[in-house]
DSSP file (Angstrom, degrees, kcal/mol; ACC not computed):
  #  RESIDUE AA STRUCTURE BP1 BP2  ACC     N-H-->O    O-->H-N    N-H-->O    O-->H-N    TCO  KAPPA ALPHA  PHI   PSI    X-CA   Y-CA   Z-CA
    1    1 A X              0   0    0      0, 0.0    24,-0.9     0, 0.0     2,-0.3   0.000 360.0 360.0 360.0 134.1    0.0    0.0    0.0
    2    2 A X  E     -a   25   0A   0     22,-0.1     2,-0.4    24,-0.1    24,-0.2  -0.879 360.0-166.5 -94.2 117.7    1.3    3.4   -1.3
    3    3 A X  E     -a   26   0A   0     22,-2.2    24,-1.3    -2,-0.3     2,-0.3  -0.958   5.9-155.5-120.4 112.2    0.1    6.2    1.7
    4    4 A X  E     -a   27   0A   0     -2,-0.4     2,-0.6    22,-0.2    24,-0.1  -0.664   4.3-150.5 -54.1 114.9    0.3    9.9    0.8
    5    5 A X  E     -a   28   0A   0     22,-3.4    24,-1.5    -2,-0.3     2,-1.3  -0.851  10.9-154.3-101.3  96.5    0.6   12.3    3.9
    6    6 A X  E     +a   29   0A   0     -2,-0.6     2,-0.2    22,-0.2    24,-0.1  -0.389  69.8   5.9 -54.3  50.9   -1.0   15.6    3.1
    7    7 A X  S    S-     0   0    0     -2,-1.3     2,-0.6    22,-0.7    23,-0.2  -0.207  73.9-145.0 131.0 113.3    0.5   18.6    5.1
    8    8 A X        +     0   0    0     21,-0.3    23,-0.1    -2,-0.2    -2,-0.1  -0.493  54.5 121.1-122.8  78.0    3.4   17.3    7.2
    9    9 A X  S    S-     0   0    0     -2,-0.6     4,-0.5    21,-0.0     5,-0.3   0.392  82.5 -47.7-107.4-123.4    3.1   19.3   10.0
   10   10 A X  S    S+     0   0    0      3,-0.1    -2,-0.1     2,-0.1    -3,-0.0   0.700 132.9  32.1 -98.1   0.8    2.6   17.9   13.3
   11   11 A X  S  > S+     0   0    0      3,-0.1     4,-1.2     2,-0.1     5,-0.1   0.605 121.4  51.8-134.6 -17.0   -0.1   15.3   13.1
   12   12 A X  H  > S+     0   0    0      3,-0.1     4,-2.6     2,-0.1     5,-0.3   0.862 112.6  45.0 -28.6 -54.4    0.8   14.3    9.7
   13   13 A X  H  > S+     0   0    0     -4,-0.5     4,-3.2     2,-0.2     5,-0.2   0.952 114.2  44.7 -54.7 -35.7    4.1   13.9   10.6
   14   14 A X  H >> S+     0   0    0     -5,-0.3     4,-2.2     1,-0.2     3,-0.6   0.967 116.2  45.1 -57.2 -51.6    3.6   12.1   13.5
   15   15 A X  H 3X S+     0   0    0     -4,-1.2     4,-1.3     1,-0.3    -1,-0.2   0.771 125.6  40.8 -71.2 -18.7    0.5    9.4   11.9
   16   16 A X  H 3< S+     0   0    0     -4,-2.6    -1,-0.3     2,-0.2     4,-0.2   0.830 101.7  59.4-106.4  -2.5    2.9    9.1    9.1
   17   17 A X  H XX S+     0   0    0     -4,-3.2     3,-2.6    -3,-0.6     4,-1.3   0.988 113.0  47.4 -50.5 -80.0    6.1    9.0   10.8
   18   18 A X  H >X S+     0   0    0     -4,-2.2     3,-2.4     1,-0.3     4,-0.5   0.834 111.5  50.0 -24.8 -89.0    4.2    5.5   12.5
   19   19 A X  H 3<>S+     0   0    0     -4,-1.3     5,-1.2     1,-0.3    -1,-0.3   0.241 106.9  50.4 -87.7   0.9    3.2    4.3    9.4
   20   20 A X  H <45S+     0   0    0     -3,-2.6    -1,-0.3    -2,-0.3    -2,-0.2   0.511 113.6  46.1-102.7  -7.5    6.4    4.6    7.9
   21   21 A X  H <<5S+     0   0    0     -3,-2.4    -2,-0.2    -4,-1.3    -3,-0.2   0.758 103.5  66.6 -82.4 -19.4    8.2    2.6   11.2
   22   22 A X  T  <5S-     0   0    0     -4,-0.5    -1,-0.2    -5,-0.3    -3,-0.1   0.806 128.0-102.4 -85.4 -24.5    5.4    0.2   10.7
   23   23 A X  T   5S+     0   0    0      1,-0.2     2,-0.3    -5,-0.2    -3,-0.2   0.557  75.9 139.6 116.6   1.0    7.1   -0.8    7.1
   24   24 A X      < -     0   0    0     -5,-1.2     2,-0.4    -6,-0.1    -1,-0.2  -0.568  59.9-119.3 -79.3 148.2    4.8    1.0    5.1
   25   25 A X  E     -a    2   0A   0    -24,-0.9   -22,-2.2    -2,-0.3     2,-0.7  -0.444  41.4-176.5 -85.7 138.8    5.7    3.2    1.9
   26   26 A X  E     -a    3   0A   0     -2,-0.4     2,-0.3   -24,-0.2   -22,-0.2  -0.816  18.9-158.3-132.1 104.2    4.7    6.6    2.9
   27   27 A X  E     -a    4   0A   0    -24,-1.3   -22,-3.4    -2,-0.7     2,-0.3  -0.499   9.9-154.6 -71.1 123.8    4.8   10.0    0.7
   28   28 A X  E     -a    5   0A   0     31,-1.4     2,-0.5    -2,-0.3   -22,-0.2  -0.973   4.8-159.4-101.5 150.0    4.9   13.5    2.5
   29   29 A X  E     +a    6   0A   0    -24,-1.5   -22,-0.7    -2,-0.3   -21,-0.3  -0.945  32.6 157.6-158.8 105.0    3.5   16.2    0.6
   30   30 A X        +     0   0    0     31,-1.6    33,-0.5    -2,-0.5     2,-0.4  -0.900  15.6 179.9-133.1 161.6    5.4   19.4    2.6
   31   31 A X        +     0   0    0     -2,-0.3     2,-0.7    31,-0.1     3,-0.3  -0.970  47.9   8.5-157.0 152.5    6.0   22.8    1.3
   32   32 A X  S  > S-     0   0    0     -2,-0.4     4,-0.9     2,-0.2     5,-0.1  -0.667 121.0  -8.9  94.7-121.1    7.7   25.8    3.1
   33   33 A X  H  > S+     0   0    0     -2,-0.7     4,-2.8     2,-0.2     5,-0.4   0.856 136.9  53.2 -82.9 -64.3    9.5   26.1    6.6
   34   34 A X  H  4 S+     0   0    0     -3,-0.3    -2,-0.2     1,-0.2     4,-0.2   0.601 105.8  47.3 -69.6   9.6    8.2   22.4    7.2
   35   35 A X  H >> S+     0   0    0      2,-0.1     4,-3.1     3,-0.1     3,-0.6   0.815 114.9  47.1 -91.4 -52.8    9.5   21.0    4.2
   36   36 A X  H 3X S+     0   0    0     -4,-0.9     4,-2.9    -3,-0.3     5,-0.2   0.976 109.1  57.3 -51.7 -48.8   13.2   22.8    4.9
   37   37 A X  H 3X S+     0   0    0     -4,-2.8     4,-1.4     1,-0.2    -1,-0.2   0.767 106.2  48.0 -64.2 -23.0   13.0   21.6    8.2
   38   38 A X  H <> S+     0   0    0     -3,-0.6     4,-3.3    -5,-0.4    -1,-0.2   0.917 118.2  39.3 -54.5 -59.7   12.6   17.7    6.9
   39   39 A X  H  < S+     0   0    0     -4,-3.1    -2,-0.2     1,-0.2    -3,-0.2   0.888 118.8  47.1 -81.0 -10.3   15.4   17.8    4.6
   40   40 A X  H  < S+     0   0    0     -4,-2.9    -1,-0.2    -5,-0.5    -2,-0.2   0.994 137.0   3.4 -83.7 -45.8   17.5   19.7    6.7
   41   41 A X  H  < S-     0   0    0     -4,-1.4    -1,-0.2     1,-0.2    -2,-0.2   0.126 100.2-116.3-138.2  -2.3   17.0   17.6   10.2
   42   42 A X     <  -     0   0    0     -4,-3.3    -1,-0.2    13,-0.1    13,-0.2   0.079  51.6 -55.4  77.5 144.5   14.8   14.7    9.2
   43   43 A X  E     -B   54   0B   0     11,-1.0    11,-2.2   -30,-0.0     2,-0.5  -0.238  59.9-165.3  55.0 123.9   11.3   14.2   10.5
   44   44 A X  E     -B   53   0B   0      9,-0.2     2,-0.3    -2,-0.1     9,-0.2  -0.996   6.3-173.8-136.9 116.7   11.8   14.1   14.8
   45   45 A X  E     -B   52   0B   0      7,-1.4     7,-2.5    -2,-0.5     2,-0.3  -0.916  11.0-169.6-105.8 133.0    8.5   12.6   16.7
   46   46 A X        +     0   0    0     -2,-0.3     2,-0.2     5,-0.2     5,-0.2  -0.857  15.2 162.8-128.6 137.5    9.6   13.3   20.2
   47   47 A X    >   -     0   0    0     -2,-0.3     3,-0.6     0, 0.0     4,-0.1  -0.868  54.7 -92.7-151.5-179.8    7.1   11.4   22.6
   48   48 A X  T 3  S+     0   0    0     -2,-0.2     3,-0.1     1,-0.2    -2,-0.0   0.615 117.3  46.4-109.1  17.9    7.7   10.7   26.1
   49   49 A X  T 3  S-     0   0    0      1,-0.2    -1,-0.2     0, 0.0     2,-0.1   0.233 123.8  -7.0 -97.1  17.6    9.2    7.2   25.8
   50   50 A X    <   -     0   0    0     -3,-0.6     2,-0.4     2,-0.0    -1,-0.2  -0.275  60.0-116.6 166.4 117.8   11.4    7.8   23.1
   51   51 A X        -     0   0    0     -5,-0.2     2,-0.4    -3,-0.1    -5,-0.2  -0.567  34.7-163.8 -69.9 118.9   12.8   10.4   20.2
   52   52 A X  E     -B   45   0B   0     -7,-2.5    -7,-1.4    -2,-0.4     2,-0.7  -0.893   7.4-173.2-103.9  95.8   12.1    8.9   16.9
   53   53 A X  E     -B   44   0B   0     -2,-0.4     2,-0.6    -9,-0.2    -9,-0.2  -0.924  20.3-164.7-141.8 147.7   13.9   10.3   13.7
   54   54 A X  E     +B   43   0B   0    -11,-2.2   -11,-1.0    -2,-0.7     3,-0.1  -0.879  16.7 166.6-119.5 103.5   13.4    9.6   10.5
   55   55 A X  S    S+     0   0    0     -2,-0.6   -13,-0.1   -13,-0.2    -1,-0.1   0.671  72.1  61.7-105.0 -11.6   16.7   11.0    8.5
   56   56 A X        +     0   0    0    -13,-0.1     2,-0.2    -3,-0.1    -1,-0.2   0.253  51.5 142.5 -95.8   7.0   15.7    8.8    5.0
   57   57 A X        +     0   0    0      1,-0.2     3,-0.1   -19,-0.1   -15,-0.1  -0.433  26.3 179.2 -48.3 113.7   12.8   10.2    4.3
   58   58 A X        +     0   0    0     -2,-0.2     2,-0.5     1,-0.2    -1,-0.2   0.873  53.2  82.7-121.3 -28.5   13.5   10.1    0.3
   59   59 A X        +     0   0    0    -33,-0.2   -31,-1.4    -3,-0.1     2,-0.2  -0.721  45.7 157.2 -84.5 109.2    9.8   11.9   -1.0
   60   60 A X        +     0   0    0     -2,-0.5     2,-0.4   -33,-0.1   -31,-0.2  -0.848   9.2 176.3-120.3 136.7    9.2   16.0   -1.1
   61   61 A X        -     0   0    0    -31,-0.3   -31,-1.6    -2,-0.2     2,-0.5  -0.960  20.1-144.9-138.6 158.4    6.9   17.2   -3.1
   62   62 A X        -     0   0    0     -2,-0.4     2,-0.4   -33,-0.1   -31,-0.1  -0.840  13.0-155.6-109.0 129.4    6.4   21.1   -2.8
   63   63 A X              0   0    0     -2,-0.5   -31,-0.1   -33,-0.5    -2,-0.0  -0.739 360.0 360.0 -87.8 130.6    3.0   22.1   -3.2
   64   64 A X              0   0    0     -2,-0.4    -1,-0.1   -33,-0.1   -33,-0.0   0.544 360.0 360.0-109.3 360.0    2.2   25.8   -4.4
């Protein structure tokens, strides 16, 4: 299953952040400050048992 995440802000990232740990292929569709802040730093779900980052994140597509 192919899952497109639409606005990868903070509850996109996170539910597709999960679905991408889970083994699923997951697109993020980001544009703007959160999109710089992905490629620059990776995708970071911080929870309070454990910081999660996701530095391979290989699909951007910038939206206008």
């Amino acid at each position: 299953m192919h899952i497109a995440i639409v606005g990868t802000g903070g509850v996109g990232g996170y539910f597709g952040g999960r679905l991408a740990q889970s083994g699923q292929h997951v697109t993020f569709i980001a544009r703007g400050a959160h999109l710089n802040a992905i490629k620059d730093n990776g995708l970071n779900i911080i929870s309070t048992k454990a910081v999660t980052v996701y530095e391979e994140i290989v699909f951007f597509i910038m939206i206008q």
